[in-house]
N, C-alpha and C positions, 0 to 999 in steps of 0.2 A: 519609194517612187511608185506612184498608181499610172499603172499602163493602161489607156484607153481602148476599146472593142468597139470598134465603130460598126452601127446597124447597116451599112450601105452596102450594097450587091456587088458595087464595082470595087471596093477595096477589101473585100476576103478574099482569107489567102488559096492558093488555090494548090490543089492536090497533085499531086507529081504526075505527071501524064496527061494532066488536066488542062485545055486552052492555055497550052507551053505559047511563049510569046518567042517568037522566031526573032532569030539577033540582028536580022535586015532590019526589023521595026524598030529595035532596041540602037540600031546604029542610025538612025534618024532623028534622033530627039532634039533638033533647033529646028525642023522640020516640022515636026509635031507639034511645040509650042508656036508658031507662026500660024500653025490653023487651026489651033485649040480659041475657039470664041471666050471663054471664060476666062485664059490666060490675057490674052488680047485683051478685053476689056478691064481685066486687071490692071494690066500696064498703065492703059490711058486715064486710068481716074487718078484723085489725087494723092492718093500713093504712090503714085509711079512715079519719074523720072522727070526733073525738070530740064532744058536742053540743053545743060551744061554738062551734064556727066558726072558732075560732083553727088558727093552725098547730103540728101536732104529728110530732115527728120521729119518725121510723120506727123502729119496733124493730131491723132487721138492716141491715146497710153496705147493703145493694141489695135494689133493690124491683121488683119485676114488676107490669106494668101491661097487662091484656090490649087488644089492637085492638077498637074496637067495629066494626058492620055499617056504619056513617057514618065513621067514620075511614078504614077499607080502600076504602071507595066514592071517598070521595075524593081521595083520595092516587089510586087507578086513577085517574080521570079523569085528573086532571093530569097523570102519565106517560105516557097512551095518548095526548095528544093533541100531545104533543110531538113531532115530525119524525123525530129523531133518538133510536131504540130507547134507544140505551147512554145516553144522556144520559138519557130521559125515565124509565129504571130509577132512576138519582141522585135526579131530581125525586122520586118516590114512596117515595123510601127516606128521603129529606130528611123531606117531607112527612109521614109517619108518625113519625120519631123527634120532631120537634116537637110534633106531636098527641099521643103519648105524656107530653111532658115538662109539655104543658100541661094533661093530665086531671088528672096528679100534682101540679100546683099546686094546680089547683081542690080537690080534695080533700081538701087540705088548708089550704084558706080562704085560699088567697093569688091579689089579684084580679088577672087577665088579659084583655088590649083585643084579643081574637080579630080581630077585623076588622082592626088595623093591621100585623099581622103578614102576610111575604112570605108563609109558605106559605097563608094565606088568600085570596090576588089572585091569581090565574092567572099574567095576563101580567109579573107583578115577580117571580113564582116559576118563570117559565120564563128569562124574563131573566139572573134572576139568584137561581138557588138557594138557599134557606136552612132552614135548622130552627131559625127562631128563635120568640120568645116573647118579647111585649110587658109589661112591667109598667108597669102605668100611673102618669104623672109620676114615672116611677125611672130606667128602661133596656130594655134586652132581654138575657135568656139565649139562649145557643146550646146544640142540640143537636150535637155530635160524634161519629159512630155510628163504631166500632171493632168488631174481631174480639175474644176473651175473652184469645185467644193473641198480640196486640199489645203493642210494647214501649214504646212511644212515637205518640202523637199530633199531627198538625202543627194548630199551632192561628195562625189568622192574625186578631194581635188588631185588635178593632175599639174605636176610643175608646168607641162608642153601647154595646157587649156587655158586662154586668156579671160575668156568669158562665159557664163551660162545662160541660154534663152531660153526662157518658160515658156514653152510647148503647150497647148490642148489641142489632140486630134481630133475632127469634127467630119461629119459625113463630106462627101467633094470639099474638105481644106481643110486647113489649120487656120489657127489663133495665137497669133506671137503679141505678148502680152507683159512681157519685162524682161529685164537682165540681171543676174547676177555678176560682179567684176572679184575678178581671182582677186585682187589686190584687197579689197573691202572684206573676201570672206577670209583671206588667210591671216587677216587683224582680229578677227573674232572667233575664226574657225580655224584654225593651223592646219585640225587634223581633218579638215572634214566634218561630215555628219550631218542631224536634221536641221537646216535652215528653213526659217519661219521664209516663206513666198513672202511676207508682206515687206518684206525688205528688199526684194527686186525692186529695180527703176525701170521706169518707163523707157519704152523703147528709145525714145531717142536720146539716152542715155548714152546711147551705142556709138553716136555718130562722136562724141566729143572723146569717147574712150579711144577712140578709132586712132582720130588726128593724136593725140598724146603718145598712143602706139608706134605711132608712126614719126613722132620725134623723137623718140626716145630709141627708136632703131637707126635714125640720122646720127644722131650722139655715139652708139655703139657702134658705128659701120665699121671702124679700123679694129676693133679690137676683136668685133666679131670675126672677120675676114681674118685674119693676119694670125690669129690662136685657133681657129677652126670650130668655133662655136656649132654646136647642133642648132636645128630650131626648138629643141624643147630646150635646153640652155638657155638660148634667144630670150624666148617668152617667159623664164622662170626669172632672169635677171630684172625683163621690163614688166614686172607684178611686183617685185621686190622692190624696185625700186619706184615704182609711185606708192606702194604703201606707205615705204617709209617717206616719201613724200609727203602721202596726205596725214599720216597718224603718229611720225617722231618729232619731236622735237629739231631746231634749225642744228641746234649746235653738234647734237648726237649723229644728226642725216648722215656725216662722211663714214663716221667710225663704224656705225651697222653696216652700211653697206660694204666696207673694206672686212667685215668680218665674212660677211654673205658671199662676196666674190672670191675672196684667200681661197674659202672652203669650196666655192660651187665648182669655180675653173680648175684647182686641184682635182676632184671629184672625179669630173668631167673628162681628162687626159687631154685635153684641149694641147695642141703641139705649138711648142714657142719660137719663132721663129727668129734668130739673129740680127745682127748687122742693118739694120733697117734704120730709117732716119725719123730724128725725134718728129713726133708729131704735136704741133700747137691747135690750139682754138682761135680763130681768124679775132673773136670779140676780144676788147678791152679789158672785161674786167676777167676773162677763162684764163687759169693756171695753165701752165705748159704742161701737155699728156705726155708720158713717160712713152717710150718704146715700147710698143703693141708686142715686137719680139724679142724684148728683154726676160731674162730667167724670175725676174721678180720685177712688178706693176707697182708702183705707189699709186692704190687702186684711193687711198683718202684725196690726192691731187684732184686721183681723174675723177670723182663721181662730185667732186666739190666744183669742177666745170660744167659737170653734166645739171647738176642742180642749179646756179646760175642760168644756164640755158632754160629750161623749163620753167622760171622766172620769169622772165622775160620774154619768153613765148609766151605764158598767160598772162602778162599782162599786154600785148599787142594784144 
């Protein structure tokens, strides 16, 4: 991964003692975006928001998102208070492409748990670096901040990270510029490694990844709830389970995933609850789902309902 040094004044990190940004300014930040002009005019152009609140894909593969006066405060903070210079430069570089990734969600009506996410906790984002972005009861995206002139990105997958956004940091903003989807790289990359950038999708790639995400966690809602699924469980299921969507075979689809589940919800200690009443699929042609709080799942039934549904949600 090539971390970007951006030349601007206003996003170096700044030295411990140094123009410390007081937490009154830092506990203002909708505040600040309201009278940040560059943010504002961001909003209103065709990027922005059309007035339903839904999400609308971008007109061009890559989208520019400027820093607001709260985003660059922050990110400072976090690197300047880090020990170590070269590492606390990572932290703020991290910290800003996430911020970035997540103004571009909001914007376009897709909802994010700010607070759960590393680069929002100090000490989990000094710990342990991330650019990531919470979606609630789904997963998390990562941000991946590359050069424009990069062949290849190392991406180290995470079961919890639903998707990867290719990053350039650029003086006042960023450049979101594609995506990588967990489901595509764990069909070629299981383990990770250097993925060729020219295999991201364009950003509005994102929006259709999204709605899929988000049927595909309608599908699980009993089973997640009722066995106590994490959200990285969550997300590892609904990556497994559109891969094998888009890259197995019709006939094999039940049998991988009833191998993938056996093993992931064992794994997992996910707690099974008893006595609870069968649950069906309201459609015609959905197998009857086995009790969510049965000691043992006929996970081939259920994910042969689940695949049916996603059928026929892509074809409406």
């Amino acid at each position: 991964m090539t971390t970007i040094f951006s030349e601007s004044h206003g996003n170096q990190p700044l030295s411990p003692g140094e123009d410390w940004i007081d937490d009154d300014i830092l506990a203002t930040i909708d505040q600040e975006l309201e009278e940040d002009p560059d943010f504002q005019r961001w909003l209103g152009s065709d990027d922005g928001m059309d007035g339903d609140a839904t999400p609308v894909p971008p007109v061009n593969d890559s989208v520019w998102v400027p820093f607001s006066r709260a985003d660059r405060a922050w990110a400072d903070r976090l690197g300047a208070a880090y020990p170590d210079r070269e590492l606390g430069e990572v932290i703020r570089q991290k910290t800003l492409a996430a911020q970035a990734l997540t103004r571009y969600l909001e914007s376009h009506g897709v909802a994010v748990d700010r607070s759960a996410a590393n680069h929002r906790q100090p000490l989990l984002q000094w710990l342990n670096p991330k650019a990531d972005v919470v979606l609630p009861d789904l997963g998390r995206l990562e941000a991946v901040i590359v050069d424009r002139l990069t062949n290849a990105v190392e991406i180290d997958l995470d079961p919890g990270t639903l998707g990867y956004g290719i990053v350039t940091l650029a003086e006042g903003g960023a450049e979101l510029w594609g995506v990588l989807l967990s489901h595509d790289l764990r069909q070629d990359w299981p383990e990770g490694g250097m993925v060729p950038v020219t295999l991201a999708k364009p950003m509005g790639a994102l929006w259709t990844a999204h709605q899929r995400w988000q049927k595909c966690r309608q599908l699980m809602a009993t089973y997640r709830e009722q066995q106590g699924w994490s959200m990285e469980l969550h997300a590892d299921v609904i990556t497994e389970l559109n891969r094998v969507y888009a890259h197995e075979e019709d006939f094999e689809r039940p049998f991988v995933m009833d191998r993938f589940l056996t093993e992931r919800v064992a794994d997992s200690g996910a707690v099974m609850e008893s006595n609870l009443h069968l649950v069906r699929e309201e459609t015609a042609d959905a197998a009857a789902i086995q009790d969510p709080g049965a000691e043992a799942v006929d996970w081939v039934g259920v994910v042969m309902a689940w695949f049916v549904e996603l059928e026929q949600w892509e074809q409406d």
